[in-house]
N, C-alpha and C positions, 0 to 999 in steps of 0.2 A: 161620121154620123154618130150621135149617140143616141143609145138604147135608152128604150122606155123606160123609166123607173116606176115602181109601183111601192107607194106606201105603206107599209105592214104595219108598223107600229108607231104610235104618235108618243109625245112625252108625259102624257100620265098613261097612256097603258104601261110605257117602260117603268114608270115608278108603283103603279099597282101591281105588274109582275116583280116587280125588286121585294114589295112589302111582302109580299105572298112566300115568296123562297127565303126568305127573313123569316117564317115563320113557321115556314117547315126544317131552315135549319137547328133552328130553337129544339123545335118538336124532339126533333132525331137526336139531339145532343145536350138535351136541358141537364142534365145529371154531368157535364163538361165545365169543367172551368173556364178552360179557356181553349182556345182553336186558332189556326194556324190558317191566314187566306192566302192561296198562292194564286197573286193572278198573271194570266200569261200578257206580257206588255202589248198594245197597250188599253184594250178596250176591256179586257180582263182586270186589269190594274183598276182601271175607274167603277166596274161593277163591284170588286171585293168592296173597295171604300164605301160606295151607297149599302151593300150590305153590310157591311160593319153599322154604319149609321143607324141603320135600320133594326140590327139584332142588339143593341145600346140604348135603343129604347125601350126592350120589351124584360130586359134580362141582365143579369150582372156578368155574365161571360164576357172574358177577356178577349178582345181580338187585335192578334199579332199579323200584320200585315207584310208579304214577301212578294217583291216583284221578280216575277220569270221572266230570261230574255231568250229569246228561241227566234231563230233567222225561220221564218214558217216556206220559206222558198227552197229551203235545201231540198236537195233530191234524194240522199240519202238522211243517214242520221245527224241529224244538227248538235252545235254544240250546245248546251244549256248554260247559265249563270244565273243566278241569285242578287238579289239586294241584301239580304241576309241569310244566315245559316240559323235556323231554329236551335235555342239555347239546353230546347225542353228534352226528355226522354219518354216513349210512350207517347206521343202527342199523336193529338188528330190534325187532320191535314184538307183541308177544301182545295180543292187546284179546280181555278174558274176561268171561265172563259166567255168571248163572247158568242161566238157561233160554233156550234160542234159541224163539220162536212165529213169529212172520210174519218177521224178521229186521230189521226197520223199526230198532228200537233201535242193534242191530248196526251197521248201515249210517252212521246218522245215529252213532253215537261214531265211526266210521272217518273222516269226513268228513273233519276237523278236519289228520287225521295223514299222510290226501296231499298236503297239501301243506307238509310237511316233509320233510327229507332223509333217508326211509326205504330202507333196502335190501330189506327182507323185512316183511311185515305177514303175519299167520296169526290165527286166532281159536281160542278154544277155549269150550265151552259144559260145564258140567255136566250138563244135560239138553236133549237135540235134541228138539223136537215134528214138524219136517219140516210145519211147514206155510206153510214159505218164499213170501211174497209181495213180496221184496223177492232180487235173484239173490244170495246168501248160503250160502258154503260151508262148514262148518266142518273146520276140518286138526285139533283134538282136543276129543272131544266123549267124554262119560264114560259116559251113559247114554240110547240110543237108544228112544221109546217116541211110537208111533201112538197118537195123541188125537183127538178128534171138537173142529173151531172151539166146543162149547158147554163142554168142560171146563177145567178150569185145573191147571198145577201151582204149589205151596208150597213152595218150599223153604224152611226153616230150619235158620240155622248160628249160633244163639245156643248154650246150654245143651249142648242133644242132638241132635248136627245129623239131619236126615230130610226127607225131600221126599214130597209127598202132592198125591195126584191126587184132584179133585172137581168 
Protein backbone atom coordinates (compact mmCIF):
# COMPACT_ATOMS: atom_id res chain seq x y z
CA UNK A 1 0.00 0.00 0.00
CA UNK A 2 1.24 3.38 -0.43
CA UNK A 3 1.18 6.24 1.81
CA UNK A 4 -0.43 9.35 1.31
CA UNK A 5 1.83 11.95 -0.02
CA UNK A 6 1.04 15.48 0.88
CA UNK A 7 2.34 18.30 -1.20
CA UNK A 8 4.66 20.99 0.53
CA UNK A 9 6.17 22.64 -2.04
CA UNK A 10 5.30 23.30 -5.77
CA UNK A 11 7.95 24.64 -8.40
CA UNK A 12 7.81 28.25 -8.08
CA UNK A 13 7.61 28.08 -4.32
CA UNK A 14 10.90 25.95 -4.76
CA UNK A 15 12.47 28.69 -7.02
CA UNK A 16 11.11 31.73 -4.74
CA UNK A 17 12.73 29.83 -1.81
CA UNK A 18 15.93 29.34 -4.10
CA UNK A 19 15.81 33.29 -5.00
CA UNK A 20 15.51 34.30 -1.37
CA UNK A 21 18.57 32.16 0.10
CA UNK A 22 20.25 33.69 -3.09
CA UNK A 23 19.98 36.74 -1.35
CA UNK A 24 20.59 36.20 1.96
CA UNK A 25 23.85 34.47 0.83
CA UNK A 26 24.86 37.57 -0.95
CA UNK A 27 23.82 39.60 2.00
CA UNK A 28 26.12 37.60 4.47
CA UNK A 29 28.95 37.45 2.03
CA UNK A 30 28.86 40.58 -0.29
CA UNK A 31 32.36 41.66 0.73
CA UNK A 32 33.49 37.75 -0.62
CA UNK A 33 34.87 36.99 -3.85
CA UNK A 34 34.24 34.05 -4.22
CA UNK A 35 32.63 30.95 -2.40
CA UNK A 36 32.87 27.47 -2.35
CA UNK A 37 29.17 25.20 -2.90
CA UNK A 38 29.49 21.93 -1.48
CA UNK A 39 26.39 20.05 -2.32
CA UNK A 40 25.75 16.83 -0.84
CA UNK A 41 24.95 14.47 -3.98
CA UNK A 42 22.26 14.44 -5.21
CA UNK A 43 19.50 17.00 -4.54
CA UNK A 44 22.23 19.06 -2.74
CA UNK A 45 24.28 19.15 -6.00
CA UNK A 46 21.05 20.55 -8.15
CA UNK A 47 20.25 23.16 -5.34
CA UNK A 48 24.07 24.68 -5.23
CA UNK A 49 23.82 25.05 -9.20
CA UNK A 50 20.05 26.97 -8.98
CA UNK A 51 21.88 28.93 -6.26
CA UNK A 52 24.98 29.68 -8.07
CA UNK A 53 22.53 30.79 -11.04
CA UNK A 54 20.70 32.78 -8.88
CA UNK A 55 23.61 34.67 -6.71
CA UNK A 56 25.24 35.27 -10.82
CA UNK A 57 22.53 37.43 -11.28
CA UNK A 58 22.56 39.76 -8.53
CA UNK A 59 26.63 39.98 -7.79
CA UNK A 60 30.15 39.33 -9.25
CA UNK A 61 31.09 36.45 -6.75
CA UNK A 62 32.64 33.72 -8.01
CA UNK A 63 31.01 30.44 -7.49
CA UNK A 64 33.14 27.17 -7.33
CA UNK A 65 31.01 24.34 -7.25
CA UNK A 66 32.09 20.75 -5.32
CA UNK A 67 29.99 17.62 -5.21
CA UNK A 68 29.78 15.59 -1.87
CA UNK A 69 29.44 11.93 -2.08
CA UNK A 70 28.25 10.54 1.32
CA UNK A 71 26.56 6.85 1.45
CA UNK A 72 23.56 8.70 3.83
CA UNK A 73 22.65 5.02 4.94
CA UNK A 74 25.77 4.26 6.85
CA UNK A 75 25.27 3.40 10.37
CA UNK A 76 28.33 4.60 11.45
CA UNK A 77 30.55 7.20 10.05
CA UNK A 78 30.49 7.18 6.25
CA UNK A 79 33.21 7.65 3.85
CA UNK A 80 33.23 11.14 2.10
CA UNK A 81 34.60 12.10 -1.38
CA UNK A 82 34.81 15.13 -3.35
CA UNK A 83 34.43 16.17 -7.14
CA UNK A 84 37.04 18.59 -6.35
CA UNK A 85 39.49 19.71 -3.59
CA UNK A 86 39.24 23.66 -3.32
CA UNK A 87 42.57 25.25 -4.79
CA UNK A 88 41.75 28.47 -2.46
CA UNK A 89 43.25 29.07 1.09
CA UNK A 90 40.99 30.99 3.73
CA UNK A 91 37.89 30.23 1.58
CA UNK A 92 34.41 30.21 2.54
CA UNK A 93 32.62 27.05 2.34
CA UNK A 94 28.50 26.63 1.89
CA UNK A 95 27.80 22.68 2.42
CA UNK A 96 24.04 22.46 1.17
CA UNK A 97 21.72 20.16 1.23
CA UNK A 98 18.32 19.23 0.60
CA UNK A 99 16.47 18.31 3.83
CA UNK A 100 18.26 18.86 7.07
CA UNK A 101 16.49 15.39 9.64
CA UNK A 102 18.75 14.38 12.45
CA UNK A 103 21.75 16.53 10.97
CA UNK A 104 23.91 13.22 11.01
CA UNK A 105 24.61 13.80 7.02
CA UNK A 106 25.44 17.34 7.66
CA UNK A 107 27.95 16.82 10.17
CA UNK A 108 29.63 13.83 8.62
CA UNK A 109 29.93 16.02 4.83
CA UNK A 110 31.68 18.92 7.22
CA UNK A 111 34.05 16.51 8.57
CA UNK A 112 36.15 16.26 5.85
CA UNK A 113 36.45 20.48 5.28
CA UNK A 114 37.88 21.19 9.00
CA UNK A 115 40.45 20.29 8.39
CA UNK A 116 41.25 22.36 5.46
CA UNK A 117 42.13 26.03 5.36
CA UNK A 118 38.60 27.29 5.85
CA UNK A 119 37.82 30.84 7.01
CA UNK A 120 33.95 30.52 7.20
CA UNK A 121 31.81 27.16 6.73
CA UNK A 122 27.76 27.88 6.85
CA UNK A 123 25.08 25.39 5.69
CA UNK A 124 22.10 25.88 4.03
CA UNK A 125 19.19 23.32 3.79
CA UNK A 126 16.15 23.55 1.63
CA UNK A 127 13.92 22.11 4.00
CA UNK A 128 14.68 22.10 8.05
CA UNK A 129 12.75 19.24 9.96
CA UNK A 130 14.45 20.37 13.33
CA UNK A 131 14.90 17.21 14.50
CA UNK A 132 18.55 17.88 15.23
CA UNK A 133 20.33 14.78 16.80
CA UNK A 134 23.56 15.71 15.80
CA UNK A 135 24.49 20.03 17.31
CA UNK A 136 23.69 21.27 13.65
CA UNK A 137 22.76 24.95 12.79
CA UNK A 138 21.56 26.07 9.85
CA UNK A 139 22.62 29.95 8.57
CA UNK A 140 20.11 29.42 5.40
CA UNK A 141 17.37 27.07 5.29
CA UNK A 142 14.26 27.85 2.83
CA UNK A 143 11.57 26.00 4.34
CA UNK A 144 11.05 25.60 8.03
CA UNK A 145 8.43 22.54 8.78
CA UNK A 146 7.61 20.29 12.26
CA UNK A 147 7.49 16.67 11.34
CA UNK A 148 6.72 13.61 13.58
CA UNK A 149 10.53 11.02 13.44
CA UNK A 150 7.73 8.66 11.57
CA UNK A 151 7.28 10.99 8.34
CA UNK A 152 9.56 11.72 5.59
CA UNK A 153 10.08 14.47 3.05
CA UNK A 154 10.65 13.97 -0.91
CA UNK A 155 12.11 16.35 -2.60
CA UNK A 156 12.15 16.31 -6.32
CA UNK A 157 14.35 18.64 -8.63
CA UNK A 158 14.09 16.64 -11.78
CA UNK A 159 11.22 17.58 -14.29
CA UNK A 160 8.78 19.62 -11.77
CA UNK A 161 10.63 20.45 -8.94
CA UNK A 162 8.20 19.82 -5.45
CA UNK A 163 8.81 18.35 -2.19
CA UNK A 164 6.23 16.16 -0.40
CA UNK A 165 5.59 15.04 3.05
CA UNK A 166 4.49 11.35 3.95
Amino acid sequence: MQEARKRILGHSDILQIIRRMAYEIYEQNHQTEELFFAGIDSNGVKISELLKTEIEKISSIRIHLIRVDIDKSAKSQPQVSFSAQPEASNFTLIVIDDVLNSGGTMIYALDPFLKMSVSKIQTAVLVNRSHNRFPIAVDYKGFELGTTIQEHIDVQLDDEYSAFLY
